[in-house]
KEKELUM-432607 format. One line per field, with one value per residue (C-alpha): y, x negated, z negated; residue number from 1; residue in three letters. Coordinates in steps of 0.02 Angstrom, whole numbers. Each point is the difference from the previous one (the first is absolute). Layout:
BEGIN
c2: [Y | ...]
c1: [X | ...]
c3: [Z | ...]
nr: [NUM | ...]
rest: [Ala | ...]
This chain:
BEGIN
c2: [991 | 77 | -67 | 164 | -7 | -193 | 32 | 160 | -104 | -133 | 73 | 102 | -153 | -91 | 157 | 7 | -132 | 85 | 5 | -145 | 8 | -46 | -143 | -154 | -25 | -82 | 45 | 47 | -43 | 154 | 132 | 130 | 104 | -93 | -31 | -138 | 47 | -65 | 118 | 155 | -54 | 31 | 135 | 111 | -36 | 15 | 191 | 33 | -27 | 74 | 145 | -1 | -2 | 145 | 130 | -39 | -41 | 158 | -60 | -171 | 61 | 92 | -139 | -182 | -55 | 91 | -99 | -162 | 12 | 26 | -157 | -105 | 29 | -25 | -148 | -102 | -2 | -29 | -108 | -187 | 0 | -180 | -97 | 95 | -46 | -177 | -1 | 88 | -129 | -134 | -170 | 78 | 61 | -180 | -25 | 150 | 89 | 129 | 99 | -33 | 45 | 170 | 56 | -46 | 100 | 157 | 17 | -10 | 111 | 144 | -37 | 25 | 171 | 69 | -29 | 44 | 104 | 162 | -28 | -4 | 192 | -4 | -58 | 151 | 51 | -31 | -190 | -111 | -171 | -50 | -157 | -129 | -164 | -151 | -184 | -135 | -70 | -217 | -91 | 136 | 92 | 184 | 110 | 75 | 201 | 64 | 205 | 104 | 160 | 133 | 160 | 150 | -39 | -169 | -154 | -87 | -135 | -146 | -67 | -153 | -21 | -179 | 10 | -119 | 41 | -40 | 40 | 72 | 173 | -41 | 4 | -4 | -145 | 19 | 151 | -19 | 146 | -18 | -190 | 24 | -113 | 93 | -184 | -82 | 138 | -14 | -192 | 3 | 124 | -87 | -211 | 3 | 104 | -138 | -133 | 58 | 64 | -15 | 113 | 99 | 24 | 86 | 115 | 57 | 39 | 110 | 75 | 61 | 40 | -131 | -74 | 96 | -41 | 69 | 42 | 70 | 94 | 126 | 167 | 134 | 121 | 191]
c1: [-1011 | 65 | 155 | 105 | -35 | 56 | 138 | 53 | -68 | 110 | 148 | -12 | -47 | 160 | 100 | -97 | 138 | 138 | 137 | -51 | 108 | -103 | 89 | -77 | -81 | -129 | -179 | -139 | -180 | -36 | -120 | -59 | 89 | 143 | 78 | 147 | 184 | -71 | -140 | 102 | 135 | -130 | -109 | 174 | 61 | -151 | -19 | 158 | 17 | -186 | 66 | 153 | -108 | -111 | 147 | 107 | -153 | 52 | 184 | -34 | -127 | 156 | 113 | -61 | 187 | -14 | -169 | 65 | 169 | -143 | -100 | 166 | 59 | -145 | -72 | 174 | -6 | -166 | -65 | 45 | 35 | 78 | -136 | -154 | 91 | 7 | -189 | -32 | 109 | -94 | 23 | 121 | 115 | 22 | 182 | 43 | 174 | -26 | 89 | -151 | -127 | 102 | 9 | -198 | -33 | 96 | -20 | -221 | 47 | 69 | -116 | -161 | 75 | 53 | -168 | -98 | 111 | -65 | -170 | 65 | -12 | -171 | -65 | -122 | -50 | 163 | -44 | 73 | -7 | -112 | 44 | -125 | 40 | 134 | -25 | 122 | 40 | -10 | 144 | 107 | 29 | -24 | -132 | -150 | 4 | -177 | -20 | -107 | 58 | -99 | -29 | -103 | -171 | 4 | -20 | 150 | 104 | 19 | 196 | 62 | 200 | 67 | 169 | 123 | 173 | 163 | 165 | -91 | -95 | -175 | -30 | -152 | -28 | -161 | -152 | -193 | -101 | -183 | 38 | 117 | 165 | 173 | 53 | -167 | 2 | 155 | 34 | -180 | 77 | 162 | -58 | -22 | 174 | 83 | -72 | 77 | 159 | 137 | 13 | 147 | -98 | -134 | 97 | 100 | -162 | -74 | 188 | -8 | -199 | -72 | -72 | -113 | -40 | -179 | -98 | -142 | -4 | 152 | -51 | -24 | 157 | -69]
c3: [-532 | -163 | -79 | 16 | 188 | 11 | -65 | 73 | 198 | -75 | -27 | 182 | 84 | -65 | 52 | 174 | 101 | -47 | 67 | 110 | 133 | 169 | 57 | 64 | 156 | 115 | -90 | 120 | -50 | -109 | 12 | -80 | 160 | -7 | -172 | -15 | -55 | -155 | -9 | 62 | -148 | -128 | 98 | 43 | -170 | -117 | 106 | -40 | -179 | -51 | 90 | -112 | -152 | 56 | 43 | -146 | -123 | -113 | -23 | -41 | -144 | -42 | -8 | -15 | 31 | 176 | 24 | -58 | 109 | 141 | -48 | -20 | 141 | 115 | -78 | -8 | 174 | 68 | -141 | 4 | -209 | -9 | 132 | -74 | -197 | 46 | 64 | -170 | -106 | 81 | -83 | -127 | 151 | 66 | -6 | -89 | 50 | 111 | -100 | -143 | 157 | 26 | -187 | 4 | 147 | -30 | -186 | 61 | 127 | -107 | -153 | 116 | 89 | -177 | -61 | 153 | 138 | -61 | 53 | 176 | -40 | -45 | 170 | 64 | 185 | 106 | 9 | 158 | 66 | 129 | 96 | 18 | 94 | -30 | -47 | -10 | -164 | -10 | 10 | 123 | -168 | 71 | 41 | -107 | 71 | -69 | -19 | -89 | -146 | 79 | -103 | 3 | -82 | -39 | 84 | 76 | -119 | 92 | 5 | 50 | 16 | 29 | 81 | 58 | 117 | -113 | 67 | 166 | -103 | -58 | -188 | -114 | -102 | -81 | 1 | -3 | -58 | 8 | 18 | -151 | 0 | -64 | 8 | -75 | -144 | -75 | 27 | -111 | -122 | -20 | -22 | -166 | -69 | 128 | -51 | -169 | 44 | 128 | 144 | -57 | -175 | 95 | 117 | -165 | -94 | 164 | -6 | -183 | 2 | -109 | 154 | 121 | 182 | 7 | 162 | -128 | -156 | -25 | 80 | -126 | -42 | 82]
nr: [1 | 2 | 3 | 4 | 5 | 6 | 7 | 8 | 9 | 10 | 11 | 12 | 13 | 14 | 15 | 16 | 17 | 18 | 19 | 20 | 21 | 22 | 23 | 24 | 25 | 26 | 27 | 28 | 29 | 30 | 31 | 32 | 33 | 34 | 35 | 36 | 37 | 38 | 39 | 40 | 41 | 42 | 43 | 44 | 45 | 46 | 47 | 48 | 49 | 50 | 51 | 52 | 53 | 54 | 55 | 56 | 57 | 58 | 59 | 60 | 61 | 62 | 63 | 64 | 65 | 66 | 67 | 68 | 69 | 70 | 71 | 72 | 73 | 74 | 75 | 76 | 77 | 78 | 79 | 80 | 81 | 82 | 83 | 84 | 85 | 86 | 87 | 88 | 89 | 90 | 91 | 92 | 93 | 94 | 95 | 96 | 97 | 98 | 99 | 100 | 101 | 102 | 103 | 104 | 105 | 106 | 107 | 108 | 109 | 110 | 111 | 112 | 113 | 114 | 115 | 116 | 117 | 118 | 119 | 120 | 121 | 122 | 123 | 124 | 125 | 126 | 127 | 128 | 129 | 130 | 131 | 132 | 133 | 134 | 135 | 136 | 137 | 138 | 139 | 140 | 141 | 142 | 143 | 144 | 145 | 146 | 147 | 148 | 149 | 150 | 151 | 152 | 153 | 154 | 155 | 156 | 157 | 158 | 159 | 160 | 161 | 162 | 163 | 164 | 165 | 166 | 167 | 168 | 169 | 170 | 171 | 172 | 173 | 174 | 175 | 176 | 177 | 178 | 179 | 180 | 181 | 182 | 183 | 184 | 185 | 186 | 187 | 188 | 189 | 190 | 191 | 192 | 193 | 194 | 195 | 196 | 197 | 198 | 199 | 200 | 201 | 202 | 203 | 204 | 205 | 206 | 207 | 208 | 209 | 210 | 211 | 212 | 213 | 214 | 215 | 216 | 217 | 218 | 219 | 220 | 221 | 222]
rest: [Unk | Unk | Unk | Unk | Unk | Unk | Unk | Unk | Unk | Unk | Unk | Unk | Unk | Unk | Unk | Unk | Unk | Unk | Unk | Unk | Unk | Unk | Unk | Unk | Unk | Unk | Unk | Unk | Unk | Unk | Unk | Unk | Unk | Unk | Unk | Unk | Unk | Unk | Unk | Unk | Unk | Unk | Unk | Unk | Unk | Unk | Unk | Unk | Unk | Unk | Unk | Unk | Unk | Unk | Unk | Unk | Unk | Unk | Unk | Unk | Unk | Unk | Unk | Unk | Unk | Unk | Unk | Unk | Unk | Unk | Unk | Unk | Unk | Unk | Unk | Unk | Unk | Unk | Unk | Unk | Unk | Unk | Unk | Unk | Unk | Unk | Unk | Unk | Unk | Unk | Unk | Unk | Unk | Unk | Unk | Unk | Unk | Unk | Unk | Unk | Unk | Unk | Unk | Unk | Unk | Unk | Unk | Unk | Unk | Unk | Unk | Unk | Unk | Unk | Unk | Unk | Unk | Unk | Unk | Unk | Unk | Unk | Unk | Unk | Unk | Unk | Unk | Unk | Unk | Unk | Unk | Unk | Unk | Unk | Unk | Unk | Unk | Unk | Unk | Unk | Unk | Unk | Unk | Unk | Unk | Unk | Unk | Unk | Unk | Unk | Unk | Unk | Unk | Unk | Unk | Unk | Unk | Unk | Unk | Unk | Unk | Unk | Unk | Unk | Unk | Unk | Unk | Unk | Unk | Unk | Unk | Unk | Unk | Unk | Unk | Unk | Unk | Unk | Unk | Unk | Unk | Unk | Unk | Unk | Unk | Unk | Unk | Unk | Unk | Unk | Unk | Unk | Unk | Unk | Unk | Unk | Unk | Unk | Unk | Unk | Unk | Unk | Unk | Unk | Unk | Unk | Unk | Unk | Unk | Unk | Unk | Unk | Unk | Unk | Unk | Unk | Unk | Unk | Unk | Unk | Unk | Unk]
């Protein structure tokens, strides 16, 4: 899959449980008939916001602010920032303040959507989310929901959301894309600058820009 694509599945996939508000409940052995409240948090949702981006595609071209409000406010609640950033941080995370985890997290967050949340624009062919079964994670830690990016003329984009209940609403804490980790990626991406600097160093350098959380090569400016 091309880089602009990963990115642009990436950053809808991330956006797809929000808000996550199916509470929990007894899970039934799922089926491709029968979807869990897991499943039907990311299937209703992921609809939902694709939708969004399709009917008010020309006034977020307009105004990136409008479009970034959108993303904001979507992923904050659906996306498990400070669970997924301590996966990412790894052995650098261990013991860390959670206060360090959240300034990781969020300043990641926002770098990778002001780099990349235009290209959820750029997706072609009224794309949607087709559910394809349910697996339990090890340990009790949640539930791997797997779907498939279907669009008009090309061949489905397998997506993989690993969720876990917190607080009773079911959240995303990490997204495979073609077998592609968010979580694998990025803890990759960020050993080294840890192993050189402290956590709050880091988040400060994706704040200002000197630092760039990278899913691929920067798409083009249009």
């Amino acid at each position: 899959m091309k880089t602009p694509l990963l990115t642009a599945v990436l950053a809808s996939a991330l956006l797809a449980a929000a808000p996550s508000l199916a509470m929990a409940q007894a899970r039934p052995a799922a089926t491709a008939a029968q979807p869990s409240a897991a499943a039907r948090t990311v299937l209703d949702a992921s609809s939902r916001i694709l939708s969004t981006l399709e009917t008010r595609r020309s006034e977020f071209r307009a105004n990136p602010a409008a479009l970034r409000g959108f993303i904001d406010g979507e992923l904050s609640r659906g996306f498990d920032r400070d669970y997924a950033a301590r996966l990412v941080l790894g052995v650098h995370g261990r013991g860390a303040p959670d206060a360090d985890v959240k300034l990781f997290a969020d300043a990641m967050a926002d770098n990778l959507m002001a780099r990349y949340g235009s290209t959820l624009l750029d997706i072609q062919g009224k794309p949607s989310f087709r559910y394809k079964g349910e697996a339990a994670l090890p340990g009790n830690r949640g539930v791997k929901v797997s779907t498939e990016l279907v669009r008009a003329g090309s061949e489905p984009t397998p997506v993989e959301y690993l969720m876990r209940e917190v607080g009773g609403q079911w959240k995303i804490f990490d997204v495979m894309i073609e077998g592609i980790s968010y979580v694998q990626t990025f803890k990759n991406q960020f050993d080294a600058p840890l192993r050189q600097k402290s956590i709050k160093d880091v988040a400060a350098e994706l704040r200002n820009g000197s630092m760039q959380a990278s899913a691929g090569p920067a798409p083009r400016g249009k």
